[in-house]
The first five atom37 places (N, CA, C, CB, O) and aatype in JSON, in Angstrom:
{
  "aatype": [20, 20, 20, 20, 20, 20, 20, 20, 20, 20, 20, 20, 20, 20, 20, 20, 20, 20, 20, 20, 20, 20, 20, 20, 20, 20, 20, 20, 20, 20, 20, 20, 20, 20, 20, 20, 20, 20, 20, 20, 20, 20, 20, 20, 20, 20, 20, 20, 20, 20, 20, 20, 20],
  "atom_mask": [
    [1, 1, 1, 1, 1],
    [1, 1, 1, 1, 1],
    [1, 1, 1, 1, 1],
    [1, 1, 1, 1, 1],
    [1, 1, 1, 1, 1],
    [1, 1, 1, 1, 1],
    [1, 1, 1, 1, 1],
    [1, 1, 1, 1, 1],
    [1, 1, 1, 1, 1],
    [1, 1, 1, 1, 1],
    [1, 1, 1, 1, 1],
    [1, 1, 1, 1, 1],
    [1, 1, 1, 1, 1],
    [1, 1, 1, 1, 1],
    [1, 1, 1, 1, 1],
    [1, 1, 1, 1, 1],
    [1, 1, 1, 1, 1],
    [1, 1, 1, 1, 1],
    [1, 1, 1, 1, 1],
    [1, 1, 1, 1, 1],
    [1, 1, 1, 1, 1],
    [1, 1, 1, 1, 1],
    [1, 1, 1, 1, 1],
    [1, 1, 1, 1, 1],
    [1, 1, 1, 1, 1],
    [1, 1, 1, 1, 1],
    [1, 1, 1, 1, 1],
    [1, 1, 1, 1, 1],
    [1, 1, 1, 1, 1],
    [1, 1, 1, 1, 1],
    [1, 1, 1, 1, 1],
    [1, 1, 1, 1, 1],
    [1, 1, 1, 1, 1],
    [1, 1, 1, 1, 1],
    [1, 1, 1, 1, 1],
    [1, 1, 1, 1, 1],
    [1, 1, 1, 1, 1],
    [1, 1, 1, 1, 1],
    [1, 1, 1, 1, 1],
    [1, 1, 1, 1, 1],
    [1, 1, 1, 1, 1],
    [1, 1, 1, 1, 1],
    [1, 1, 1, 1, 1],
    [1, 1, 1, 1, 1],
    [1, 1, 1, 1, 1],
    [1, 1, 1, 1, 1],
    [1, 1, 1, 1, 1],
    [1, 1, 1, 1, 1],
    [1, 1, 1, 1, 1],
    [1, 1, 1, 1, 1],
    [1, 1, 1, 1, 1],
    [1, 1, 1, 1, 1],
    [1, 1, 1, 1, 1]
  ],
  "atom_positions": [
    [[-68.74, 35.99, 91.02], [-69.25, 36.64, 92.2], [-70.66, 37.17, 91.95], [-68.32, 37.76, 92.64], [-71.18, 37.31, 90.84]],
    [[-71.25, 37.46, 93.21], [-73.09, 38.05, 92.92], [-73.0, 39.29, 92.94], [-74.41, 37.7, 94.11], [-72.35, 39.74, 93.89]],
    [[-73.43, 40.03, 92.21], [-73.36, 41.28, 91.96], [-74.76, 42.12, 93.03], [-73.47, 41.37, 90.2], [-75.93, 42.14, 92.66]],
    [[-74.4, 42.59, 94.01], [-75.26, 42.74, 95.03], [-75.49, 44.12, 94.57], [-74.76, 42.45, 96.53], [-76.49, 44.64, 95.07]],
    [[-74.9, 44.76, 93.85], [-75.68, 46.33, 93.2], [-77.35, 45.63, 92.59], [-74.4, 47.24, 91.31], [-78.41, 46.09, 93.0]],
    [[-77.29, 44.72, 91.77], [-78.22, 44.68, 91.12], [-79.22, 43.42, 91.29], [-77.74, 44.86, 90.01], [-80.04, 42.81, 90.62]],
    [[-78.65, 43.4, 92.58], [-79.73, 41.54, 92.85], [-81.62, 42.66, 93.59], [-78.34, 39.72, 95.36], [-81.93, 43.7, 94.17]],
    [[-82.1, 41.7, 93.1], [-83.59, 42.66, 93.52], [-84.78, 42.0, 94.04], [-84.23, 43.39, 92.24], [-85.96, 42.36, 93.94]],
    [[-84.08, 40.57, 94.84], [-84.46, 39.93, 95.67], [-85.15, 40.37, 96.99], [-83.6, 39.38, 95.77], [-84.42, 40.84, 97.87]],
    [[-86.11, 40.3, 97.15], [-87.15, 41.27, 98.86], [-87.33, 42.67, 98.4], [-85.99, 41.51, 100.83], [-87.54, 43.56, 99.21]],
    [[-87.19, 43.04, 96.27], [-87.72, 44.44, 95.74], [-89.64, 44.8, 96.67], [-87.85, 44.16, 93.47], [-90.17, 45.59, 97.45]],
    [[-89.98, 43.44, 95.76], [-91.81, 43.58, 95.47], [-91.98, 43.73, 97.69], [-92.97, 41.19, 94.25], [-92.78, 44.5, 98.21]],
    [[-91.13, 42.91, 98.43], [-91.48, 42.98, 99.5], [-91.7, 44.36, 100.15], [-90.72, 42.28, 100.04], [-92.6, 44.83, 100.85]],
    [[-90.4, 44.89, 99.58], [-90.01, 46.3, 100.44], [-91.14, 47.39, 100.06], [-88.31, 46.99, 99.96], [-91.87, 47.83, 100.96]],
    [[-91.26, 47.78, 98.86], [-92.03, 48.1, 97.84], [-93.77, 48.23, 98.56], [-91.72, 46.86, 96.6], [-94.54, 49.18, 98.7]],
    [[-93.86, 46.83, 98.88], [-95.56, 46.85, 99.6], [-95.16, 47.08, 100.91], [-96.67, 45.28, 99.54], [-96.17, 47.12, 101.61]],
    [[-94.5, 47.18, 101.33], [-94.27, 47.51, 102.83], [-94.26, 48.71, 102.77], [-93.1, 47.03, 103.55], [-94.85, 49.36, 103.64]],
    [[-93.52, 49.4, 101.65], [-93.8, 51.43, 102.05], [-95.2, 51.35, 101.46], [-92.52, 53.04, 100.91], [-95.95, 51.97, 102.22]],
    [[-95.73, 50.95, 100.65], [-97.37, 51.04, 100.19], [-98.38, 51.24, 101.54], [-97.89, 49.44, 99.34], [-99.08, 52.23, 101.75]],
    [[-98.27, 50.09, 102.36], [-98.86, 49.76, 103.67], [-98.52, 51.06, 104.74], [-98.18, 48.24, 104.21], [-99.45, 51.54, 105.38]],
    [[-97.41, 51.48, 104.87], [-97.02, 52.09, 105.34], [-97.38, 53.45, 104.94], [-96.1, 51.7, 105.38], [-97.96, 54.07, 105.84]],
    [[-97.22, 54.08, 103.89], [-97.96, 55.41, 103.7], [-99.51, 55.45, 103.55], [-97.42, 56.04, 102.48], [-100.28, 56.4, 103.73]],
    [[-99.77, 54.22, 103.19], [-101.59, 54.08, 103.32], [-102.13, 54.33, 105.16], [-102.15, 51.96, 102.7], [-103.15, 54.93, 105.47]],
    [[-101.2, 53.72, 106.1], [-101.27, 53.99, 107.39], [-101.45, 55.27, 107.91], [-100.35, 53.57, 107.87], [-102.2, 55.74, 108.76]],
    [[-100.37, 55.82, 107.02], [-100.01, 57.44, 107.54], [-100.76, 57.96, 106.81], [-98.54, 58.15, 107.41], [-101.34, 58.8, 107.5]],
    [[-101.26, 58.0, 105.53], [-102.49, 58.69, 105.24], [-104.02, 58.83, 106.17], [-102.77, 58.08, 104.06], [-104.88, 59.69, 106.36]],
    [[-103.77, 57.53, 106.56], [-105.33, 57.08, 107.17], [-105.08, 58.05, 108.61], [-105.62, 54.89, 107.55], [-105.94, 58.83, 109.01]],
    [[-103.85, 57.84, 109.25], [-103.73, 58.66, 110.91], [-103.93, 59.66, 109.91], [-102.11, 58.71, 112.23], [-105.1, 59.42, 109.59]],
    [[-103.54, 60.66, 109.17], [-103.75, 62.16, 109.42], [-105.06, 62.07, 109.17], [-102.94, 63.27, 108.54], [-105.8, 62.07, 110.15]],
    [[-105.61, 62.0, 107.94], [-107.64, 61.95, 107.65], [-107.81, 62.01, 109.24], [-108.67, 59.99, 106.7], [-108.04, 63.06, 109.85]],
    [[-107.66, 60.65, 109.89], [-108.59, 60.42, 111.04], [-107.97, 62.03, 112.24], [-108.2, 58.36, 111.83], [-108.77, 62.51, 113.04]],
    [[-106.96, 62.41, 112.14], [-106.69, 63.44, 112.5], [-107.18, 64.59, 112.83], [-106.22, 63.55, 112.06], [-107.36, 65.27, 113.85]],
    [[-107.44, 64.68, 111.2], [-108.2, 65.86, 110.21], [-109.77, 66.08, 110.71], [-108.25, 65.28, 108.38], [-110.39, 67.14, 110.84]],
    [[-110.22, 64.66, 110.95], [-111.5, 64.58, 110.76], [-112.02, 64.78, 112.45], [-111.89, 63.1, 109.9], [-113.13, 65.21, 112.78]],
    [[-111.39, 64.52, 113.0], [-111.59, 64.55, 114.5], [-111.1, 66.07, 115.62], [-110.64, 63.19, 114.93], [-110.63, 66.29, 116.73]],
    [[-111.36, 66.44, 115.0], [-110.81, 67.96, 114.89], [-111.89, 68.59, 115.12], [-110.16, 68.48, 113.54], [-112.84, 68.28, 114.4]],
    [[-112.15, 69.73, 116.22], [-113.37, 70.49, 116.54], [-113.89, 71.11, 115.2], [-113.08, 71.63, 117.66], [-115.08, 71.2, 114.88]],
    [[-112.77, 71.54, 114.46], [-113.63, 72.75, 113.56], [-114.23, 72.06, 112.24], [-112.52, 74.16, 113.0], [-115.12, 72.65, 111.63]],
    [[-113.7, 70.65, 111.72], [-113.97, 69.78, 110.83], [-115.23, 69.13, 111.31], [-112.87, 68.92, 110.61], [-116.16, 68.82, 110.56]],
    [[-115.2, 68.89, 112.96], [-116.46, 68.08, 113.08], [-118.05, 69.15, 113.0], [-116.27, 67.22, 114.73], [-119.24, 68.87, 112.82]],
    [[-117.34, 70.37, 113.23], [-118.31, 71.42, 113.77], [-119.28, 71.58, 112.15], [-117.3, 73.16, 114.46], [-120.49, 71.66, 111.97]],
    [[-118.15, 71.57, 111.17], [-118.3, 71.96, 109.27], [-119.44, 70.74, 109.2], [-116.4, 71.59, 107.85], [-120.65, 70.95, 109.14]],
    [[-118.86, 69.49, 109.21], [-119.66, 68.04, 108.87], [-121.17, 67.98, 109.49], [-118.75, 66.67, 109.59], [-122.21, 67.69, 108.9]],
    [[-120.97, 68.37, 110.98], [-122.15, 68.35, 111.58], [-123.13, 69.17, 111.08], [-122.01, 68.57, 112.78], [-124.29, 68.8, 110.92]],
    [[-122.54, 70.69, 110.75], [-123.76, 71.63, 110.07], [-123.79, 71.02, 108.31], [-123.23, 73.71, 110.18], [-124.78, 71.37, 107.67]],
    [[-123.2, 70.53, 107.9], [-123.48, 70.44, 106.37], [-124.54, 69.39, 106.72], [-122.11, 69.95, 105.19], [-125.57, 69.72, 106.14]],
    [[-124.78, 67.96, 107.6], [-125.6, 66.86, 107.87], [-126.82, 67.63, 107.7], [-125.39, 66.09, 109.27], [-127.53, 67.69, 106.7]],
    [[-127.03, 68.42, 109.23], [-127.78, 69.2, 109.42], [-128.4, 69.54, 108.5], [-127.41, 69.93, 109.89], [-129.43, 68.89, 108.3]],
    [[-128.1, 70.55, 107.65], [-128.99, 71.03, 106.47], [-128.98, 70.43, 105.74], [-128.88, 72.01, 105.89], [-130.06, 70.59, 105.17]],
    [[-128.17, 69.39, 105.03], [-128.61, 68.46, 104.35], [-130.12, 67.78, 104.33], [-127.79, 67.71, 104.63], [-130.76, 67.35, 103.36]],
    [[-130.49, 67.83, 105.89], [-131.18, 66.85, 106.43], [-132.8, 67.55, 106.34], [-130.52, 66.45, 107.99], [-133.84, 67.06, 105.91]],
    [[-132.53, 68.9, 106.94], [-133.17, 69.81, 107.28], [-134.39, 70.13, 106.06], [-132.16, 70.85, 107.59], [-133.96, 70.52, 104.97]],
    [[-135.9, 69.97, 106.21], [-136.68, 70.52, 105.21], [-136.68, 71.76, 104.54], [-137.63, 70.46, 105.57], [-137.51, 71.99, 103.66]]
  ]
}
């Protein structure tokens, strides 16, 4: 008989599929994060003086 505890056939598939998948959900929150009044308000003044003589 096949011992279906230990067959690991569609492992590497499943495996890159949560990879893809938390790389997704990383990327929505950042873009989240980043789109956010008080994050854009921080970025815009750091440009600013960055920029600024």
């Amino acid at each position: 008989m096949h011992d279906f505890l230990h067959d690991e056939t569609g492992s590497v598939s499943v495996e890159y599929a949560l990879c893809v998948m938390g790389a997704a959900l990383l990327g929505g929150v950042l873009i989240a994060i980043l789109i956010s009044d008080q994050v854009s308000a921080a970025l815009t003044k750091i440009i600013i003086d960055a920029l600024s003589p």
